[in-house]
ChimeraX commands (.cxc) that place a marker at each C-alpha (Angstrom):
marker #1 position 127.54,79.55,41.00 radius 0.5
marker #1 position 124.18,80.99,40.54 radius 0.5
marker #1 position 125.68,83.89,39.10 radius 0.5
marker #1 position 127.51,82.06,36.26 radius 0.5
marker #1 position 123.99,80.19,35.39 radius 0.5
marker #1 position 122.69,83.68,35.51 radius 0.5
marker #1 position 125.10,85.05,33.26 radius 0.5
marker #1 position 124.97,81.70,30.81 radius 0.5
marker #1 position 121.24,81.97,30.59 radius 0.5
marker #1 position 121.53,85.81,29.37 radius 0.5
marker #1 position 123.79,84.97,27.28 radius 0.5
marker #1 position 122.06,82.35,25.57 radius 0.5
marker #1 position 118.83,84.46,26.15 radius 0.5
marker #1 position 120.74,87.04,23.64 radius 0.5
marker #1 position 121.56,84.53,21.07 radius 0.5
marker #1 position 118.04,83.46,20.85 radius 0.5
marker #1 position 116.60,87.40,20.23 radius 0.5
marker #1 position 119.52,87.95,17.99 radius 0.5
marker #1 position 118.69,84.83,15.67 radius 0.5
marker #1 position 114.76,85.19,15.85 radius 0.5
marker #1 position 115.87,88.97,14.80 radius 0.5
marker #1 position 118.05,87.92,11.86 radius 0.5
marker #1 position 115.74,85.19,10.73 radius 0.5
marker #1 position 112.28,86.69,10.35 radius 0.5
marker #1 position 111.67,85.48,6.76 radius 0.5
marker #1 position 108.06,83.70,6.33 radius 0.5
marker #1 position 108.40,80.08,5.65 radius 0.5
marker #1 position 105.59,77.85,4.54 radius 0.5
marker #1 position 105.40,74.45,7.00 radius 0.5
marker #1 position 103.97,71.32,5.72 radius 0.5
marker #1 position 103.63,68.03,7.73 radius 0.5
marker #1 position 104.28,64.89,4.83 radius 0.5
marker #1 position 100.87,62.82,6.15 radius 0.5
marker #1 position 98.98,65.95,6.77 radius 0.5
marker #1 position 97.31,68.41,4.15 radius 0.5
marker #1 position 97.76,71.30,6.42 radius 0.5
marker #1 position 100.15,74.47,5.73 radius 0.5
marker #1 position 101.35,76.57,8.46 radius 0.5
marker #1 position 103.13,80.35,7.77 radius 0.5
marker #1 position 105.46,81.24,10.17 radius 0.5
marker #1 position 108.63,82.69,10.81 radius 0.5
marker #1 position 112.37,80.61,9.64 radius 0.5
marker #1 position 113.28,81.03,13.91 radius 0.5
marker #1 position 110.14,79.86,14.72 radius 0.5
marker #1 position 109.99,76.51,12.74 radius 0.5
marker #1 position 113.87,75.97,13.86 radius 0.5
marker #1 position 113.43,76.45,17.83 radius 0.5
marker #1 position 110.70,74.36,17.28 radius 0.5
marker #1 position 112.42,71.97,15.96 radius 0.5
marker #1 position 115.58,71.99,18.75 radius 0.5
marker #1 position 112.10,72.29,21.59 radius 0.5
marker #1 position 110.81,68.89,20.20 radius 0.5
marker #1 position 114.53,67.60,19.52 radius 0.5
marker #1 position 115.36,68.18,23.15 radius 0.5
marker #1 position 112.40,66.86,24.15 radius 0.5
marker #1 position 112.69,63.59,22.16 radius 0.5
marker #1 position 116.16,63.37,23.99 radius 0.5
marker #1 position 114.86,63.92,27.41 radius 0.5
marker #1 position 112.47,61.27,27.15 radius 0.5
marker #1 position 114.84,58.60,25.51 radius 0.5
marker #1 position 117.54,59.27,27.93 radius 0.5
marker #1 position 114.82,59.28,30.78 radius 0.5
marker #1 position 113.99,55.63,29.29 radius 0.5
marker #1 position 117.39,54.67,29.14 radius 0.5
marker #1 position 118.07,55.31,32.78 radius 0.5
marker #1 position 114.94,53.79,34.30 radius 0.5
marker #1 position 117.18,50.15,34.60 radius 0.5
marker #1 position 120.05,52.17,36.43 radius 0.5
marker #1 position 117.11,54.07,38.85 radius 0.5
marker #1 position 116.00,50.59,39.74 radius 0.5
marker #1 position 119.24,49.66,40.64 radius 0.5
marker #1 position 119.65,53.04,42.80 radius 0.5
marker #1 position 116.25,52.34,44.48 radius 0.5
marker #1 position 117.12,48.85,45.51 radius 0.5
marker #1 position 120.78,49.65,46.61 radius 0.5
marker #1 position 118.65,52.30,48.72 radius 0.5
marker #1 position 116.78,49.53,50.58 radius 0.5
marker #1 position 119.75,47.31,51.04 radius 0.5
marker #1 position 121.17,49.87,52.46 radius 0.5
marker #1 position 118.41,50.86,54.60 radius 0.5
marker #1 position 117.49,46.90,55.79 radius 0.5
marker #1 position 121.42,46.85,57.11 radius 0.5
marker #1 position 121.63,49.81,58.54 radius 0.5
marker #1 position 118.45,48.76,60.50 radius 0.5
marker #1 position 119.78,44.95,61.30 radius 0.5
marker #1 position 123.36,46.49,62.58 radius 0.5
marker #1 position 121.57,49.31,64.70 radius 0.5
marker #1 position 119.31,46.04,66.02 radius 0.5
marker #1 position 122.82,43.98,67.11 radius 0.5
marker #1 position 124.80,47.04,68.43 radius 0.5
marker #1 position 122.06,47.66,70.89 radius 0.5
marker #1 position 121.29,43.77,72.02 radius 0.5
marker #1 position 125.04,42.65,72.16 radius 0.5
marker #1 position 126.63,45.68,72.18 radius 0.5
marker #1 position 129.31,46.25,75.35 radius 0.5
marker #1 position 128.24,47.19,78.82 radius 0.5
marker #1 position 130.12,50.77,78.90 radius 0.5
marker #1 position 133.24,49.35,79.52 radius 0.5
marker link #1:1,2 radius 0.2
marker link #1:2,3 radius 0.2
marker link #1:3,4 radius 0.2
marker link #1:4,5 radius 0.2
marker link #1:5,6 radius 0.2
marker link #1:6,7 radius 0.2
marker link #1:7,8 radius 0.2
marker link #1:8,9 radius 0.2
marker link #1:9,10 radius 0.2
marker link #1:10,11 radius 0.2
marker link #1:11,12 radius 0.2
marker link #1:12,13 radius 0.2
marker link #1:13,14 radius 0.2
marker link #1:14,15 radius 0.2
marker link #1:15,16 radius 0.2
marker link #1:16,17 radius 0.2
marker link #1:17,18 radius 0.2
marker link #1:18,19 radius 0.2
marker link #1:19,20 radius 0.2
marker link #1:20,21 radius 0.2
marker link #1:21,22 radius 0.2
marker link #1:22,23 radius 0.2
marker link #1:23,24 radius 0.2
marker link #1:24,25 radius 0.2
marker link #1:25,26 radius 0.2
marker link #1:26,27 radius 0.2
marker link #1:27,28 radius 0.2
marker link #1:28,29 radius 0.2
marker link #1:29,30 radius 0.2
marker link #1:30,31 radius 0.2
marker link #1:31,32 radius 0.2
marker link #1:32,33 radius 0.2
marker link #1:33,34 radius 0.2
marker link #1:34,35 radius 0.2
marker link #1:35,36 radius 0.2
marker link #1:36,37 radius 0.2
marker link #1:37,38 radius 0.2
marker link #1:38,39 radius 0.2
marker link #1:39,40 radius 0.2
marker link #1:40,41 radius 0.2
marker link #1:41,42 radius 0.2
marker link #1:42,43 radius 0.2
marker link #1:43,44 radius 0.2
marker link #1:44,45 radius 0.2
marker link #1:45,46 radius 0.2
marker link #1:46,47 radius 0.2
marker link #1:47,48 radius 0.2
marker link #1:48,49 radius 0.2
marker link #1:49,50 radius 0.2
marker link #1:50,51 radius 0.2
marker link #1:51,52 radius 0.2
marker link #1:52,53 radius 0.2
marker link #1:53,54 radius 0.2
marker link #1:54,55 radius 0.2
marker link #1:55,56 radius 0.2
marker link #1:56,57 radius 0.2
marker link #1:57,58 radius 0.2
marker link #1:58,59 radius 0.2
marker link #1:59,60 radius 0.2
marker link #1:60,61 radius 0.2
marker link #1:61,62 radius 0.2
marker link #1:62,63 radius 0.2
marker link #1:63,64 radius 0.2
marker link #1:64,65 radius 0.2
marker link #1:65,66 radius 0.2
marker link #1:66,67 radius 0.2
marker link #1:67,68 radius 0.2
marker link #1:68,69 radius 0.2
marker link #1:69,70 radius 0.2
marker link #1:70,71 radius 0.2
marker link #1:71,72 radius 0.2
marker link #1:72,73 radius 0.2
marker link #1:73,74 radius 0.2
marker link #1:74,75 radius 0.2
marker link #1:75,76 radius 0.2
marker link #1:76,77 radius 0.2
marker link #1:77,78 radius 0.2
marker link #1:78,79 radius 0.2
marker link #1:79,80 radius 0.2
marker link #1:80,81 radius 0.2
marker link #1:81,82 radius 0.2
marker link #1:82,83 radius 0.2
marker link #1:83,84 radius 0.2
marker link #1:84,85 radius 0.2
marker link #1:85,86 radius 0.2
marker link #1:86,87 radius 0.2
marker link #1:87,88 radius 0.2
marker link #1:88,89 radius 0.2
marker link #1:89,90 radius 0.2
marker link #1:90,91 radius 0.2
marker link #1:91,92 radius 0.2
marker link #1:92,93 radius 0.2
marker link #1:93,94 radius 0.2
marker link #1:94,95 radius 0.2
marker link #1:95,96 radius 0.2
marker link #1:96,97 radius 0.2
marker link #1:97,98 radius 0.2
view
């Protein structure tokens, strides 16, 4: 398995070079509210933009989850709390080795 990943992650790796490579034209970067200009390269401003994109996703989705997570967490502790009350009655009224 870590192979594959390994193999995915150069391949992707390669993808990323060979796009940065083929799209090295200067492109002027202006932010609506701001008055500020920024040169840089087409590759950069568009793995910036899949960066913030795929950060904007991991936080939404992280939001998303947080009511399932509670519900993990608590399952947890019922779980837990049981486990501890049937331990408690198998050793006070368990049977006597018979």
């Amino acid at each position: 398995m870590k192979s594959i990943n390994t193999f995915i992650a150069g391949v992707i790796a390669v993808l990323i070079v060979l796009f940065a490579v083929s799209n090295r034209e200067l492109v002027v970067v202006q932010v609506w509210p701001l008055p500020y200009q920024i040169s840089m390269g087409l590759y950069a401003v568009i793995l910036w933009a899949v960066f913030i994109g795929f950060l904007v996703g991991l936080i939404v989705a992280w939001i998303m989850g947080s009511a399932r997570r509670r519900e993990v967490r608590e399952n947890r502790r019922r779980i837990r709390d049981l486990e501890q009350s049937l331990g408690r009655s198998k050793g006070l009224g368990g049977p006597s080795g018979l």
